[in-house]
KELUM-522056 format. One record per residue: x, y, z of N, C-alpha, C in turn; residue in one letter. Coordinates in steps of 0.02 Angstrom, whole numbers, plus 50000, padded with zeros to 5 digits. Layout:
BEGIN
XYZXYZXYZA/...
//
This chain:
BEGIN
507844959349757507774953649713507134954349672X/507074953949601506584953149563506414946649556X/505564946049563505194940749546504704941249490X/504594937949454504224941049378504724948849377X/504294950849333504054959249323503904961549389X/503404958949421502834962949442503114963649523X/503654960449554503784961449631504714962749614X/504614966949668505304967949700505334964849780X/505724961049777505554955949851506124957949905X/506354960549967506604960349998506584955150045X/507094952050039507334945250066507144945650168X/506904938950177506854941850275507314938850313X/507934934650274508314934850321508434927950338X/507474926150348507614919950375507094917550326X/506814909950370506194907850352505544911750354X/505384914350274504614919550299504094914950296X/503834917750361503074915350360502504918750335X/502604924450309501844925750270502364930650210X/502104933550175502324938850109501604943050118X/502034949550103501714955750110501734960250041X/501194959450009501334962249957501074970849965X/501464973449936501284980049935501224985949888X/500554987449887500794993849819500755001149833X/501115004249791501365010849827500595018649791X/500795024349815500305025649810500405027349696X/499995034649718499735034349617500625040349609X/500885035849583501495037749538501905035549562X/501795030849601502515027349645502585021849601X/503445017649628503405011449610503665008549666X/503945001749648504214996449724504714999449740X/505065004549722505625007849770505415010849825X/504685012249810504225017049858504465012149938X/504405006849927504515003750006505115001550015X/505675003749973506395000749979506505002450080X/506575008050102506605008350159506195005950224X/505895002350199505374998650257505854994250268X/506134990750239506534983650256507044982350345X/507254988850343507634989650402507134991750473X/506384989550449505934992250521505444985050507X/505174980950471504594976150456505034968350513X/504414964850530504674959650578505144954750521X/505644952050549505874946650514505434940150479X/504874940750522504584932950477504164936150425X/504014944450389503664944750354504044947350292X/503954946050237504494945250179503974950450136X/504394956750100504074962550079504004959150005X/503514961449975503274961149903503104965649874X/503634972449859503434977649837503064977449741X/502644980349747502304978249658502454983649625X/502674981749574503184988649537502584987249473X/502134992949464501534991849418501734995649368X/501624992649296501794996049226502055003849202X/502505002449173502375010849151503015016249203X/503445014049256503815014949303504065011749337X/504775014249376505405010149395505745006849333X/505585000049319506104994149321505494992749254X/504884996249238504654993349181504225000449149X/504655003449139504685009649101504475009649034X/504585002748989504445001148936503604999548933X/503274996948969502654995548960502384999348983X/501775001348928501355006348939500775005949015X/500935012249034500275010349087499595009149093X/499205005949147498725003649133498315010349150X/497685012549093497465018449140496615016749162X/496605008949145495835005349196495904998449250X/495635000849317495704998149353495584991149348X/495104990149271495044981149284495564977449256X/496104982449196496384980849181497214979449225X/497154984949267497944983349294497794977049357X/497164977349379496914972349423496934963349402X/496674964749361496714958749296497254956149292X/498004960649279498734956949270498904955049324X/498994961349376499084958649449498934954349479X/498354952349466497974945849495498404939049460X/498424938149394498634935349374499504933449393X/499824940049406500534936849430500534936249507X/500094935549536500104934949619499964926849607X/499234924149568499214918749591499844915949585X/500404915749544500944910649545501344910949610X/500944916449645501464916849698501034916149782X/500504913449772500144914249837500044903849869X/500864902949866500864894649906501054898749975X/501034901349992500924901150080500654906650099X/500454909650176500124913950176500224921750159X/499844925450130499984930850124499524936950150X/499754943550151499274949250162499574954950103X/499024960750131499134966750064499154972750112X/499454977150041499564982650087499394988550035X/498984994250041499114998949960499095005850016X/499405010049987499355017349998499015021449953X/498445024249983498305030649943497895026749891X/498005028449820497665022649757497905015049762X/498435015049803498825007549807498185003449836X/497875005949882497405003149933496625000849884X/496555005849859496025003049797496284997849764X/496674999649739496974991849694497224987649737X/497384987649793497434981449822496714977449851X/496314982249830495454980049872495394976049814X/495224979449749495024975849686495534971349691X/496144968349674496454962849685496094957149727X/496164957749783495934954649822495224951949801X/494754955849779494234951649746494234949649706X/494744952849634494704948149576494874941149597X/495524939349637495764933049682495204929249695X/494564933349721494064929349771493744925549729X/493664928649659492904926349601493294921749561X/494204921149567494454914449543494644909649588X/494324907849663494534904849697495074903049718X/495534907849720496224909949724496354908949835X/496884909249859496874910349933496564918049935X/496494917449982496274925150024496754927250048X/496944932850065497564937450112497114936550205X/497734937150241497644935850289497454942250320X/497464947750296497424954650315497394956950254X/496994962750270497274968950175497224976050255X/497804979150230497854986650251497874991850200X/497264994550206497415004250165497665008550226X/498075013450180498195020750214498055025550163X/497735031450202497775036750144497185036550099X/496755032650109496155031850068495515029750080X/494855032950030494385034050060494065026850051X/493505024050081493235016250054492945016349976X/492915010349970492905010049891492135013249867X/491935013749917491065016349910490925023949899X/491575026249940491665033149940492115037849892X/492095046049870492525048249827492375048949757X/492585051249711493125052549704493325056949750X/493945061749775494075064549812494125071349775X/494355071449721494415076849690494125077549605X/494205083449565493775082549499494325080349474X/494115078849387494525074649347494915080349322X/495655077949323496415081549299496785079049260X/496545072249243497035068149203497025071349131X/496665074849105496525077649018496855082849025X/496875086749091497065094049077497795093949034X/498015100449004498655100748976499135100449007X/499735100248986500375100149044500635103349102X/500285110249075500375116649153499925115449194X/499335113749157498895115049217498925109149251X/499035103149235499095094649247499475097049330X/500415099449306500715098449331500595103149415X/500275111049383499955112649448499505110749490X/499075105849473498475102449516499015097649549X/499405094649533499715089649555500195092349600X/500545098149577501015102149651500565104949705X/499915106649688499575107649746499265102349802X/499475096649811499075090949783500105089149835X/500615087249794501135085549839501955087349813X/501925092549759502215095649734502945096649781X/502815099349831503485098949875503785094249914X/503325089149880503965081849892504045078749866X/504015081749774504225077749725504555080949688X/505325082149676505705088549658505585086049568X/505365082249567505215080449498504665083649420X/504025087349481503745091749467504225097949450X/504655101349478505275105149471505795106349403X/505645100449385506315098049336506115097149267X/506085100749227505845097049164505945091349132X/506565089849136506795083249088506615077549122X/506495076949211506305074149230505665072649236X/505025079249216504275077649226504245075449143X/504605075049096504525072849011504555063949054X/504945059849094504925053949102504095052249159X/504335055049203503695054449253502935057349250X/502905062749202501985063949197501645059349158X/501895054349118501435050949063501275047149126X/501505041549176501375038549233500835044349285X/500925048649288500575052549344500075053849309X/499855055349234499195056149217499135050649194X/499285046749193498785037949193498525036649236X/498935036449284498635035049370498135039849377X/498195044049353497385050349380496815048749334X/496905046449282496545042649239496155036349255X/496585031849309496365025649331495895026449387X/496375031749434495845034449489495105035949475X/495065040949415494315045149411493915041149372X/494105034749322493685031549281493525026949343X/493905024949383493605018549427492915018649463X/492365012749471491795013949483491725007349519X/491405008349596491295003049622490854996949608X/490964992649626490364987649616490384982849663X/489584982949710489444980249756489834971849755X/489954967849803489964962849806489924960649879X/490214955549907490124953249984490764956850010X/490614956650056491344958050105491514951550092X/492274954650121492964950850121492974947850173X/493094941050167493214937150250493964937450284X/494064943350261494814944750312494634948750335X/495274950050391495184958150435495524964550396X/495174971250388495354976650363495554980950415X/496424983450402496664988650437496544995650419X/496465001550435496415006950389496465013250425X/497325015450394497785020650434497395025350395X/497405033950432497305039250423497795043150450X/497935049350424498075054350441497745061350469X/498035061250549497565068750546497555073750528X/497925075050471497885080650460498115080950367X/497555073450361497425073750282497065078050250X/497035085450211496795086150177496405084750114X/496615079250113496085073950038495535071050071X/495905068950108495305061950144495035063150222X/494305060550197494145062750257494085055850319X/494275057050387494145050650429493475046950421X/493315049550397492375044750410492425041550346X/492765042650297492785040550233493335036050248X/493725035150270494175030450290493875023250340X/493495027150385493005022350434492865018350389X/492525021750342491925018150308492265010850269X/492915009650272493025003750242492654996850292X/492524998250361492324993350382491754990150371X/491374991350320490714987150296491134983150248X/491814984350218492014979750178492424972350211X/492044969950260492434964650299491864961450339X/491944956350354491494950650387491834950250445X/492544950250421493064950750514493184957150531X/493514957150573493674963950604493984969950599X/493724972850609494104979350575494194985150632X/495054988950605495254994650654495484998450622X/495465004550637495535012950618495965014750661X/496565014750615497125017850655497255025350639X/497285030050680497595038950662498265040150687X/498455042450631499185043550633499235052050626X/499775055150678499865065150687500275066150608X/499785065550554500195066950484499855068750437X/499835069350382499565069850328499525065050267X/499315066850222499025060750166499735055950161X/500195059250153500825056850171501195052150195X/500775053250265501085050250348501545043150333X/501435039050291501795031750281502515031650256X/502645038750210503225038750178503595044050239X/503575046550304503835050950339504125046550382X/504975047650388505325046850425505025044550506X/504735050350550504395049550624503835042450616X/503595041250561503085035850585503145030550530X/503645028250485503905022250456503825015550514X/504115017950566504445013150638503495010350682X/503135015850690502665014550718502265011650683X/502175014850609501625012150567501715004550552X/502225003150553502534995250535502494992250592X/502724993050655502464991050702501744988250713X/501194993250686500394990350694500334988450625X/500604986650580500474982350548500614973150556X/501414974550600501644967350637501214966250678X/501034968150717500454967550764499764965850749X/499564966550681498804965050650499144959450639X/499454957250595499824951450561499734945450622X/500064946450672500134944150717499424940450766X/498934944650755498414946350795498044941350732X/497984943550654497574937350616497694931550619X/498344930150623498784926550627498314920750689X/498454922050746498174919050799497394917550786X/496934923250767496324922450747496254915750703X/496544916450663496414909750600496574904750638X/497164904250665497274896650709496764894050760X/496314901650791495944898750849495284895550802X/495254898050753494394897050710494474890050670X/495234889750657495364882450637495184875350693X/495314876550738495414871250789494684867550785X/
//
């Protein structure tokens, strides 16, 4: 089901109690989590964010600065944050779901009850790699097959990388211009999956998201690579400790309320 533009919503069935918005990593869109639906708890209702430029909005150009795609996003969440919610980003998803979350904070917007990254270093840390977004088309497309080339048959295909590289060098564009800027931690709890056997990212650079939180924070390692979220073997587990944080803030907020 589409809501605005900006979500692809998989329905929970029943009555949801929180919405999970989620963004996928740099060249994905909300199809990226079409298959979570058959593993996530029933009371949490998916909010996949299908961001400019790909899927279902192919027509609008992509954003290639983080204040700018942050800026819209923010803007179509508030219409949608009357009950509780959390975030979720993979990879660059996880940056932009950090910046979200604060643009939210500086318009007195709700807070997420959780934000989870996977796949990515803290916002303090990185870039991870040099800038590729200018290079020409061969060389673009080889940094990027080295990089995840054999699990995107799309790199492969010409007529198909003429639709998908203008999106993949935006996103590398958004990645390398982005520049942190101090502010407070976040008064939610930060989850933050790794892979062991990420070649991009390093675990301590992943740690390091926990100065961005006032609540609590856990470092989960997963036997995978930069990957690990979109692999068959750990869809089931990884969703699992995310129901389980949910669950776990969940109770936290009710006890701090009382």
């Amino acid at each position: 089901m589409t809501v605005d533009e900006w979500f692809q919503v998989a329905a929970s069935g029943r009555r949801p109690q929180l919405r999970l918005f989620c963004l996928p990593p740099m060249g994905g869109c909300a199809a990226h989590f079409r298959g979570w639906s058959h593993h996530r708890s029933p009371f949490v209702e998916q909010w996949a964010v299908e961001p400019p430029g790909r899927g279902s909005r192919l027509h609008v150009p992509s954003r290639r600065r983080m204040n700018d795609l942050v800026r819209e996003l923010a803007d179509a969440m508030e219409r949608h944050l009357d009950q509780p919610y959390s975030m979720f980003g993979h990879s660059l998803g996880g940056l932009i779901a950090f910046e979200t979350v604060r643009a939210l904070r500086r318009r007195g917007a709700p807070q997420p009850e959780h934000l989870f990254v996977a796949a990515m270093h803290a916002p303090d840390r990185g870039p991870y790699r040099r800038g590729i977004h200018d290079l020409p088309r061969n060389l673009l497309v080889k940094e990027l097959s080295e990089v995840w080339g054999h699990r995107n048959a799309a790199l492969g295909d010409d007529d198909v990388l003429d639709l998908v590289l203008p999106y993949l060098r935006a996103d590398c564009e958004l990645y390398e211009h982005y520049s942190y800027t101090a502010e407070a931690p976040l008064d939610c709890p930060i989850t933050a999956f790794h892979g062991r056997h990420d070649s991009l990212i390093r675990e301590s650079d992943v740690a390091a998201w926990a100065v961005q939180t006032v609540q609590a924070f856990h470092l989960e390692v997963f036997e995978g690579d930069h990957f690990f979220p979109d692999q068959a073997d750990f869809v089931r587990p990884f969703l699992s400790e995310i129901t389980a944080s949910l669950g776990a803030a969940r109770v936290m907020k009710q006890a701090r309320g009382r």
